[in-house]
N, C-alpha and C positions, 0 to 999 in steps of 0.2 A: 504493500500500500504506500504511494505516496506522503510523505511528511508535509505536505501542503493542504491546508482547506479547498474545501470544492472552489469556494467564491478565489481565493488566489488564483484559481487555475483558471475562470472564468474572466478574469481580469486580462488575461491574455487575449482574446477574445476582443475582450474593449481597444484594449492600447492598437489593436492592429485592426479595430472598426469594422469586424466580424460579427458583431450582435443583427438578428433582425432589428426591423423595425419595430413600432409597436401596434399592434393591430389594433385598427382604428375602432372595431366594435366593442374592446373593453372602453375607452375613452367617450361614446357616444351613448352606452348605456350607463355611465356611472352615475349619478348625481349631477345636473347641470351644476350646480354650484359647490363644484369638484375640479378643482384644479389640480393636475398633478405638477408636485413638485420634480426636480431633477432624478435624485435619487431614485422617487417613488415609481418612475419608468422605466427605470434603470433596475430598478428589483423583478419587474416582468418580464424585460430583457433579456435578464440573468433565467432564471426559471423557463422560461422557453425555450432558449439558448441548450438549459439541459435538456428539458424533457424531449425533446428533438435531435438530440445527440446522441446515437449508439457509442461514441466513444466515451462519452460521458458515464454514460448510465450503465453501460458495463452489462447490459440482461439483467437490472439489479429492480426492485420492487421501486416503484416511487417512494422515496422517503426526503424530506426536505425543512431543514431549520433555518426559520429566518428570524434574526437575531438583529433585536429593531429595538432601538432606543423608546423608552415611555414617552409617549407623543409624539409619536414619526407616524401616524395615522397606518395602525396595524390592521383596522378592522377596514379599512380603504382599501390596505392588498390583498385582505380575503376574498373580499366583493369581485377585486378585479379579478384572482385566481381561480373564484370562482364560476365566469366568464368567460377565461379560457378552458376551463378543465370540462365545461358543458360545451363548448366544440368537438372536443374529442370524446364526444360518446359518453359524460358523466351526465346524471340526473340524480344522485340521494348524496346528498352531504350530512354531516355529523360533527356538530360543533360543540365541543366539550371545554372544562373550565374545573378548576380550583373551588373556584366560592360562586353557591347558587346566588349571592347577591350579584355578580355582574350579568347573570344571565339575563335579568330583565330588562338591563339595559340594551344586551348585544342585542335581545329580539326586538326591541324600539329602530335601532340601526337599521336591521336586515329586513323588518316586516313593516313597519307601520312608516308610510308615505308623509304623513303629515306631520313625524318627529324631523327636527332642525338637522339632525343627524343621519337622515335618510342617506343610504347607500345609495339607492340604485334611481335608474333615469323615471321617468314616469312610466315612459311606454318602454319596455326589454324586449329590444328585436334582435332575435337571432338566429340566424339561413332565411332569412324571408319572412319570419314566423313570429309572432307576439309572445311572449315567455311570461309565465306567472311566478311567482315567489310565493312558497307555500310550507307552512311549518308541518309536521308528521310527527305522530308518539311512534311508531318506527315504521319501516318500507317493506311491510307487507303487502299495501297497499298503497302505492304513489300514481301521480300523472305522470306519464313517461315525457310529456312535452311541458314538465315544470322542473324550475331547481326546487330541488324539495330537502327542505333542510329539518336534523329531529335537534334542537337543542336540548341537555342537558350535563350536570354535574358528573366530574369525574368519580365523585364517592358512587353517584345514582346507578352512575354507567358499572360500574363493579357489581355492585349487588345484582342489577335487572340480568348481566350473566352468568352469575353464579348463584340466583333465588329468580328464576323467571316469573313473571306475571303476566296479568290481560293487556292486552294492549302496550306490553313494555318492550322493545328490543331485545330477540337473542340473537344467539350465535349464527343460526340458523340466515340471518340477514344479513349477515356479512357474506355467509357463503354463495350466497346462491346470485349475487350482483356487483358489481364493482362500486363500491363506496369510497367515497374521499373522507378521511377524518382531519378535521380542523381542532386541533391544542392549542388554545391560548393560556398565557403562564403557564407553558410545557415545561418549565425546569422542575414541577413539582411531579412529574411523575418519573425524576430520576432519582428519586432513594433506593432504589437495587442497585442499580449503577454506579452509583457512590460508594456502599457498601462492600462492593469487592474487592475480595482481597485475588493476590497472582495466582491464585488456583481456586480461586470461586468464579471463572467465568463464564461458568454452565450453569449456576445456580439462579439466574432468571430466567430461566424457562421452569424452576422447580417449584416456584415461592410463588404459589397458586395465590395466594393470600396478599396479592401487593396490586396494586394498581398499574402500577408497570408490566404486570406479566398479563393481566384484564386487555391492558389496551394493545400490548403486543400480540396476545391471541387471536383480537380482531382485524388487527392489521395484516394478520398472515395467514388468514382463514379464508382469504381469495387472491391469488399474485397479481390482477387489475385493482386490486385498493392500492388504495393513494393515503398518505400523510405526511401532513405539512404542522411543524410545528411554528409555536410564534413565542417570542421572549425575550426579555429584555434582557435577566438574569444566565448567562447558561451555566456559569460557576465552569470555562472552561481549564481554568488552574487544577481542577481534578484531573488527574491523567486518564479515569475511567469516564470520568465524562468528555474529553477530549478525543480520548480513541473513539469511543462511539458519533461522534459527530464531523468526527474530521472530512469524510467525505459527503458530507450532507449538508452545512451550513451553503446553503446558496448565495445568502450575503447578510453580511456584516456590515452592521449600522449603528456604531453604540452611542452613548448620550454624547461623550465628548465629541463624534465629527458632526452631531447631530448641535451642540452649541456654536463649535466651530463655525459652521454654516451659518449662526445668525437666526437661525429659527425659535431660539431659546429664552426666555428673559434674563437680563441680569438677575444674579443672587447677592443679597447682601443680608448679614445677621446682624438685628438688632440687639444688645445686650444692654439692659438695663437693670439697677440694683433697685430693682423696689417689686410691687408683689404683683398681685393674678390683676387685679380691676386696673391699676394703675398701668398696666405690660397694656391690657386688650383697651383703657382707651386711647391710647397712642396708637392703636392699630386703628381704631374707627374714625379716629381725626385722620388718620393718612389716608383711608378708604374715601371718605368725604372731600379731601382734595384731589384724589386721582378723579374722582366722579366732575366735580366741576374743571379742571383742566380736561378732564373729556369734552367737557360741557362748550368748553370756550373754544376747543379744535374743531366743533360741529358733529362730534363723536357720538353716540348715544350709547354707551358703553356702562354696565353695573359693576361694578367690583366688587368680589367676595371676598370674604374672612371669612377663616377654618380657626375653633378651635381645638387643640388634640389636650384632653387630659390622659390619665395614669389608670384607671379605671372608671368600670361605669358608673358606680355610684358618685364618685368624685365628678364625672361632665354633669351628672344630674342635679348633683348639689350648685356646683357652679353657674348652671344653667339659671336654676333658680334666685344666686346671688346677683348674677348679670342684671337679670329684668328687673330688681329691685334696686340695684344702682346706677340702671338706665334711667329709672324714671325720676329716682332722685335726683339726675346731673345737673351739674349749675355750672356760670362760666368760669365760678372758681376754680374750680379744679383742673378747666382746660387751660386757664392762664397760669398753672403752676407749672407750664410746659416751656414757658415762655424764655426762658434762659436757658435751655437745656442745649448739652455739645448736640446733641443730634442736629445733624446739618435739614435733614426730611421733614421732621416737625417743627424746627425755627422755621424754615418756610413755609411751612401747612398754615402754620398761627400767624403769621406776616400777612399770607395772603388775605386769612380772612377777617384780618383786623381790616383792611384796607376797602372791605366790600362793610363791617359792621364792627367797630372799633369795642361793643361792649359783647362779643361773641352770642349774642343771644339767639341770631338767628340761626348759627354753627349747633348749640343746644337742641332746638329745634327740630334742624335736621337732620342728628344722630338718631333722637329718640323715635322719628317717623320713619328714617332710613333703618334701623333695628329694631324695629318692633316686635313684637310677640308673635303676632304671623306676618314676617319677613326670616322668621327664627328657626329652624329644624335639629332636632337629635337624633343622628344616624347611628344607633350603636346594637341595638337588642334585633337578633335575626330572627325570632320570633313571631317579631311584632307585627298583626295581621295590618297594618300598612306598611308595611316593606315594602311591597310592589311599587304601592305610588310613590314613595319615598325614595325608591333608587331612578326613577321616572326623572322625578323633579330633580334630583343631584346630578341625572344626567345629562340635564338641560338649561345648566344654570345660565347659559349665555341667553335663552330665550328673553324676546321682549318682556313676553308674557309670565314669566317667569318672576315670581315675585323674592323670591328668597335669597335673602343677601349675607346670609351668616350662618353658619353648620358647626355642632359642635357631636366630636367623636372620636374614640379611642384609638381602634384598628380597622374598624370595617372600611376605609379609601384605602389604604395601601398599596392595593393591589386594583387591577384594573377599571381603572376609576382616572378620567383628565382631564382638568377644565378650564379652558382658556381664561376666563377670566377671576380668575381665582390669583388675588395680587398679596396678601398678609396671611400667615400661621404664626397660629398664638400658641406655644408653648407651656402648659398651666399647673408644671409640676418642676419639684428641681430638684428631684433626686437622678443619679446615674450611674449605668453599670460600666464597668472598664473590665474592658476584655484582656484576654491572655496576650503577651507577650509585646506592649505597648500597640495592642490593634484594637477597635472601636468593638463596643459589647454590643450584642444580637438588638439591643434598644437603641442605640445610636443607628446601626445599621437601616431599622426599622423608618427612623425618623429623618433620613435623608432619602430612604424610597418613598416617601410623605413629602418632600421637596420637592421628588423628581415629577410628582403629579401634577405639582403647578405648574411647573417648567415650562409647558410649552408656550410658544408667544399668541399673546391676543394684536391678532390683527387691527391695526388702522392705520392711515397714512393721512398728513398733515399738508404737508406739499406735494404737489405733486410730481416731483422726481425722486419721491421717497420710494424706498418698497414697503411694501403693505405687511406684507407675512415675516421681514426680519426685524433686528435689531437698526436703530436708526442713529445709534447717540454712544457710539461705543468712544468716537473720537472726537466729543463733545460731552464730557459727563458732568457738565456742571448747568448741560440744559433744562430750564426747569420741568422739560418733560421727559427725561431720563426716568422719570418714578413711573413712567406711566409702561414701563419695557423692564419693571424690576421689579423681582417678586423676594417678600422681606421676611424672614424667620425672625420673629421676637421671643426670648429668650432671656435666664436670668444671667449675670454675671459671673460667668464661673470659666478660667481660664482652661481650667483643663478639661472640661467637657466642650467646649469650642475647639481646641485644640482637634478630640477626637471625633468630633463632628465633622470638622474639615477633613481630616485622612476616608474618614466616611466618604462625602461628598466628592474628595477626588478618584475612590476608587471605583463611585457611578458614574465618574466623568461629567459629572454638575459641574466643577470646580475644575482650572488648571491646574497642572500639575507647579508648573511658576510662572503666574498671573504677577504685570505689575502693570500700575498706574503711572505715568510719568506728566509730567506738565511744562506746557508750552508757554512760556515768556516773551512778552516782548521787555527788549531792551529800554531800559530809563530813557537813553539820550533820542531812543526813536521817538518815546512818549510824549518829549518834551518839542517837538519839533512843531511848529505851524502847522507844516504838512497834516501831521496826523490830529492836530486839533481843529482844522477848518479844511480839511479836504473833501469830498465828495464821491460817492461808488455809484457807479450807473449802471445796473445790473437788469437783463429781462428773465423771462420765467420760462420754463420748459414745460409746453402744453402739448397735446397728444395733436397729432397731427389730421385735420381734415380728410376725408375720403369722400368729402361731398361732388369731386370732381373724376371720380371711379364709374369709369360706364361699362365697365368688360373685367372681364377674370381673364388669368392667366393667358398669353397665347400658345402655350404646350397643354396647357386642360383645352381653350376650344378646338386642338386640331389633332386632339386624342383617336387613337387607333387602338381600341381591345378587340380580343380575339375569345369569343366563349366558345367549349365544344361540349356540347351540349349532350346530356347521360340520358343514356334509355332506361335507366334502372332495370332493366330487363338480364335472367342469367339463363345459361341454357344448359343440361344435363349429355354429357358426352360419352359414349362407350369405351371405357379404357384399352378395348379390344379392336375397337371398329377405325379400321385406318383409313375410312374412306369418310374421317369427318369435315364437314363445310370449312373452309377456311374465309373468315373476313376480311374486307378489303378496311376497316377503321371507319371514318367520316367523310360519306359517300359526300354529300350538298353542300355548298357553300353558300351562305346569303349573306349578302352586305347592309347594311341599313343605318341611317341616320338616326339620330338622337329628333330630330325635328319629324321626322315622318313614322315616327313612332306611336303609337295611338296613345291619347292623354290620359285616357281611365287607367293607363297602364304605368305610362312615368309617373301620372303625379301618384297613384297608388303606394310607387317605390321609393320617391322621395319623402310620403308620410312616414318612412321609418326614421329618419334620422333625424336627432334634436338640431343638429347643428343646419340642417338643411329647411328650417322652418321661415315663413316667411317674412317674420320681425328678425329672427338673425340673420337670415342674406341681407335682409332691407341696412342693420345695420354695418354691411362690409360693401354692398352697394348699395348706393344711395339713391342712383339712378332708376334701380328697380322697379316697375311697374307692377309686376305681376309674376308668380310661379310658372306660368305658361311662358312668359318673354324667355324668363331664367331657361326652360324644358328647349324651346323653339329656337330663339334668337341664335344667327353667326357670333354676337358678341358674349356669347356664354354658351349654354351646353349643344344648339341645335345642330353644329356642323360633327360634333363627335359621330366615331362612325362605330359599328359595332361588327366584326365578323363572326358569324354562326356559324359553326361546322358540327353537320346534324346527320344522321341518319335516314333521317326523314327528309322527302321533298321537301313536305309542307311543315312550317313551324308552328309550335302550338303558342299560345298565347301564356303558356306557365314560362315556358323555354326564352319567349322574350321578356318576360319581368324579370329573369332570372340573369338575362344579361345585362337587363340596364343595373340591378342590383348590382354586380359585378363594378361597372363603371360608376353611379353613385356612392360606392364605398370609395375610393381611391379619391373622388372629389371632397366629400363629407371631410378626410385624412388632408387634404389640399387648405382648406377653407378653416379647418381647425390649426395651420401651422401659420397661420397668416398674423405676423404680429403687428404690434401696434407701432407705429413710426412718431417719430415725437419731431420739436423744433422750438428752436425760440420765439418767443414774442418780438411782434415788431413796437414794441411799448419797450420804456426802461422805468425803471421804477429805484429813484432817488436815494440812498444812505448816506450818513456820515462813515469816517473812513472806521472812526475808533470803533464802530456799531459791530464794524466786520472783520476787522482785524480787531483781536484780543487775547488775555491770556485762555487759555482751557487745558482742561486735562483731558488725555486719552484714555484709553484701556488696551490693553496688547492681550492675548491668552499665549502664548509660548515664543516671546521672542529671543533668536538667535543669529549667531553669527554675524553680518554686519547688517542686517535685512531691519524690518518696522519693528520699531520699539527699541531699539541699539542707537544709544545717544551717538552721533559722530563725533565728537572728539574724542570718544574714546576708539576710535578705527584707528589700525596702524598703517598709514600708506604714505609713500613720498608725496599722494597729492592732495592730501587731506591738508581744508582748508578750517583754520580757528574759527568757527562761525562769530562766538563772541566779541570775537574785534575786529570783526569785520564791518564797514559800516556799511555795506553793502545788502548785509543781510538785517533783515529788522527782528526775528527771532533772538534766545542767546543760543538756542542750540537748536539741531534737527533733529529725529528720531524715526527716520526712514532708509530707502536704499539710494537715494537721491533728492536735491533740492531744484527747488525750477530756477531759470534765471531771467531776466529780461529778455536776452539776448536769445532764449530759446520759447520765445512767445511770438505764433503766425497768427496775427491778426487781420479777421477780416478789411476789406479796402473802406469799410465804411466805417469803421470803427477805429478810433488816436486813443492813442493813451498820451497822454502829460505827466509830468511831474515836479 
């Protein structure tokens, strides 16, 4: 066996641009408002890549770990996996889980249309065909022409095959069809694996009594099942759990490339020396500012607080103490914040003295913004509202959504992630210290409690921002820096910070050696006229017009496919009779335009595609008239030609919907790669200089060698120049792999610079 992961070997692949494409019908059934990120395409790539590869797969069962940071949208590559895996002849899926509390939520995802979180497109066309999404208590009974998925718990799924019941999945259903089994938080069904010792490696197949040996029996009780696990955690430091997945990790995605990228909020730990109500109102005065800075970006954005106590009795007591010194609040007590180091609440109280100098209206809005029902306790699995309660926690970004505060022990840990979820309030201060200066199973716990906030809540302020990254990494003294950073409040205790952060780095929340450095200008620059009466005439980068777009590509209108057209037909030969018919292949050839095409039949074909609807053409053409112009018109699809090679003289009217299908998928893949073009304004819009030149601080996550975040003067090179005395430069130093100069600035012919 090679000593390389699968995903290493599929990297090959990439570097030398050997991956397909990505077929366009996972992208046009997903969720319109489903964007895939880089990665997230890059992971079906990868996965196709193998399953399509005999060199790859070796004659070997489907088996596949994809190892995906908490908040890289895991249940987005299920949807699309399972997309492609119903192309090839799947229909019964099998989504299994750790804690029956996320299951309510995955079935909100995968079934219910009307949750924010919907997977899939409205309409799911696939070969020509409308596909329904339908859940099963097991596949004894499915629609052959649905995905039909049975969800349940890993404990359930044990018992239901080794104590069968009515209506419960057995063995028997693995056997007799090809199932795909979908693991999420699959690292919990490796306790065998872990467990072996150099001569126990036959002992999972004995340990009837494990979950592991449950879901391995089902996976091997037909060689067409398929399993794809999913997780964050795979513990591959185990050498028993690295043997077993080295050839099956199809790609590796862990939190740190997943921060890297910018997808992630900043983290910063607040520590403060004082107790529970004084820690959580400095979390709802910071909540209440991130809401109005949303407020004032045009944002409509909720912010959540969590908070985690020690046990349940202890959230429930709290819980109680909370609403009794919510309702008590006065602005005294928010003014006792008013000198504090914390740089986040000197500003929260600056701001809103400035809108209400006696904080009354700040009082106000805490106690309506936290109120009693805006309030939830997530903790007893018992409790006969669970259901709606994992509903509402899975939904906190809803408008409609009222609930802006959770208070719980353990039950988020684990698949559970919510963009808008910006403060954890810590409400206990004791902690374990583990063996051998490493973080105890409690710290561990409470940075995979981090890693749930982690992901970034999208908005974009300017518009040459991005929406879904980080925006202020090399700006962090902007006052919306809070609004991209999610804050663990915490007591004062050095060494359990300490072990939190080795924590933290080792989920890759955290760099390994993160530094802040900060950009200076120089005194004598400060002092100059220039920079105190000068002026910046800058315009804005606005999305560029397409009101003057009257035609699509000229390679889409002068497209040539070729469909050869299936008789579905087979025919029975005598293995003895040497006098059998030989065919000639595809007798007919018919040529035919996209415009002479009958319209009950193109636009019939064009109703499958989201992207091919008549407000999104309208949006990429402007010029648009009509879905018939789009069908007919030289200037878009009518000149396309189509060649049939058939069997038959005559064509049936299936055989031509079948071809235009062919050439509307290839457009549909056209029309979705069509990006936005941008441009300056012809407007300039007036600064002073100092507005735009000033000090700030950066953020670097691993700088090295002489690259970004490595001061220059500290470079050794004969042509390294002193920045600080230089007067050339208005900075004292740089912290990049190069500085710009005059001399290497091509300005447009309409545009002087002075000085």
């Amino acid at each position: 066996m090679s000593n390389q992961y699968l995903y290493e070997e599929l990297d090959v692949l990439k570097r030398f641009g050997s991956l397909k494409e990505l077929p366009e019908y996972i992208t046009s059934n997903l969720n319109e408002n489903i964007v895939l990120r880089e990665y997230q395409e890059e992971v079906f790539r990868y996965f196709i890549a193998y399953y399509e590869s005999p060199e790859f797969r070796k004659n070997k069962q489907i088996h596949n770990l994809f190892h995906m940071a908490t908040g890289s949208g895991k249940t987005v590559m299920m949807a699309g996996l399972i997309l492609y895996l119903y192309m090839q002849g799947y229909r019964k899926f099998l989504f299994f889980v750790n804690q029956t509390s996320i299951i309510e939520k995955t079935k909100e995802n995968f079934l219910n249309p009307s949750s924010i979180k919907y997977l899939f497109a409205e309409n799911i066309e696939l070969m020509g065909e409308q596909v329904k999404v339908k859940e099963v208590d097991n596949f004894s009974y499915c629609d052959e022409n649905a995905i039909n998925i049975l969800f349940t718990s890993t404990q359930k799924l044990h018992l239901d095959l080794n104590f069968p019941r009515e209506n419960s999945p057995t063995i028997d259903d693995f056997e007799d069809d090809k199932i795909v089994l979908i693991s999420d938080e699959s690292h919990h069904i490796n306790t065998v694996t872990k467990g072996l010792g150099k001569t126990e490696k036959n002992e999972i197949e004995e340990n009837i009594n494990s979950w592991e040996y449950s879901v391995n029996r089902i996976f091997r009780a037909n060689r067409d099942n398929a399993m794809l696990e999913f997780t964050a955690t795979a513990d591959l430091e185990d050498p028993n759990v690295r043997s077993k997945y080295l050839d099956k990790i199809v790609y590796d995605y862990t939190l740190a490339k997943f921060r890297e990228s910018g997808y992630t909020k900043d983290f910063q730990n607040m520590q403060g020396d004082y107790g529970q109500w004084p820690r959580t109102l400095g979390a709802l005065i910071l909540s209440e500012y991130r809401r109005y800075l949303f407020g004032d970006a045009g944002q409509n954005i909720k912010p959540v607080v969590l908070l985690k106590s020690r046990t349940i009795k202890e959230s429930e007591e709290f819980y109680e103490e909370f609403l009794r010194r919510l309702n008590m609040l006065s602005s005294d007590e928010i003014l006792a914040f008013e000198n504090t180091d914390n740089v986040y609440l000197r500003d929260a109280i600056e701001y809103f003295r400035r809108k209400d100098a006696t904080l009354n209206s700040l009082v106000s809005d805490i106690k309506l913004g936290f109120s009693q029902d805006k309030a939830m306790i997530v903790n007893n699995k018992s409790d006969s509202e669970e259901k709606d309660k994992q509903i509402h926690v899975n939904s906190l970004e809803a408008k409609d959504n009222p609930y802006r505060i959770i208070f719980t022990v353990n039950m988020l840990n684990e698949g559970w992630d919510v963009l808008n979820l910006f403060d954890i309030i810590r409400l206990y201060e004791t902690r374990d210290a583990g063996k051998n200066g490493k973080p105890g199973k409690t710290t561990i716990s409470e940075a995979q409690l981090i890693g749930r906030g982690a992901r970034y809540c999208p908005f974009k302020i300017e518009e040459s921002q991005p929406r879904n990254k980080r925006k202020y990494d090399y700006d962090l003294t902007n006052e919306n820096r809070i609004l991209e950073t999610l804050l663990y409040h915490s007591m004062l205790d050095s060494r359990y910070i300490y072990e939190l952060r080795n924590a933290l780095k080792q989920t890759g929340l955290l760099a390994d050696n993160p530094i802040e450095i900060e950009y200076r200008l120089k005194d004598t620059f400060k002092q100059t006229d220039f920079y105190k009466t000068a002026y910046v005439f800058s315009n804005k980068r606005v999305e560029k017009s397409r009101n003057s777009v009257s035609e699509i590509d000229k390679k889409i209108q002068s497209g040539f496919y070729i469909h050869k057209v299936s008789t579905g037909a087979s025919t029975l030969y005598g293995l003895f009779d040497d006098n059998t018919k030989k065919t000639s292949g595809f007798t007919y050839t018919t040529q035919l335009k996209l415009k002479n095409i009958p319209l009950n039949i193109t636009e019939g074909a064009l109703a499958n595609f989201e992207a091919m609807k008549f407000n999104v053409l309208k949006s990429y053409f402007p010029q648009l008239k009509s879905k018939r112009e789009f069908l007919t018109s030289g200037n878009y699809l009518g000149n396309i030609t189509i060649q049939f090679e058939s069997p038959y003289e005559d064509l049936r009217a299936k055989d031509i919907y079948d071809g235009v299908m062919k050439v509307l998928q290839g457009v549909s893949a056209h029309i979705q790669k069509i990006e936005t073009e941008y441009e300056g304004t012809k407007e300039f819009y007036i600064d002073r200089i100092y507005n735009v030149l000033r000090d700030k601080k950066a953020y670097y996550s691993n700088p090295q060698g002489e690259g970004e975040g490595i001061s220059q003067a500290m470079i050794v090179s004969d042509n390294r120049a002193d920045l600080a005395y230089e007067s050339w430069y208005a900075y004292e130093d740089n912290f990049g792999t190069s500085c710009l100069c005059l001399s290497e600035l091509t300005l447009p012919s309409s545009v002087s610079l002075s000085i």
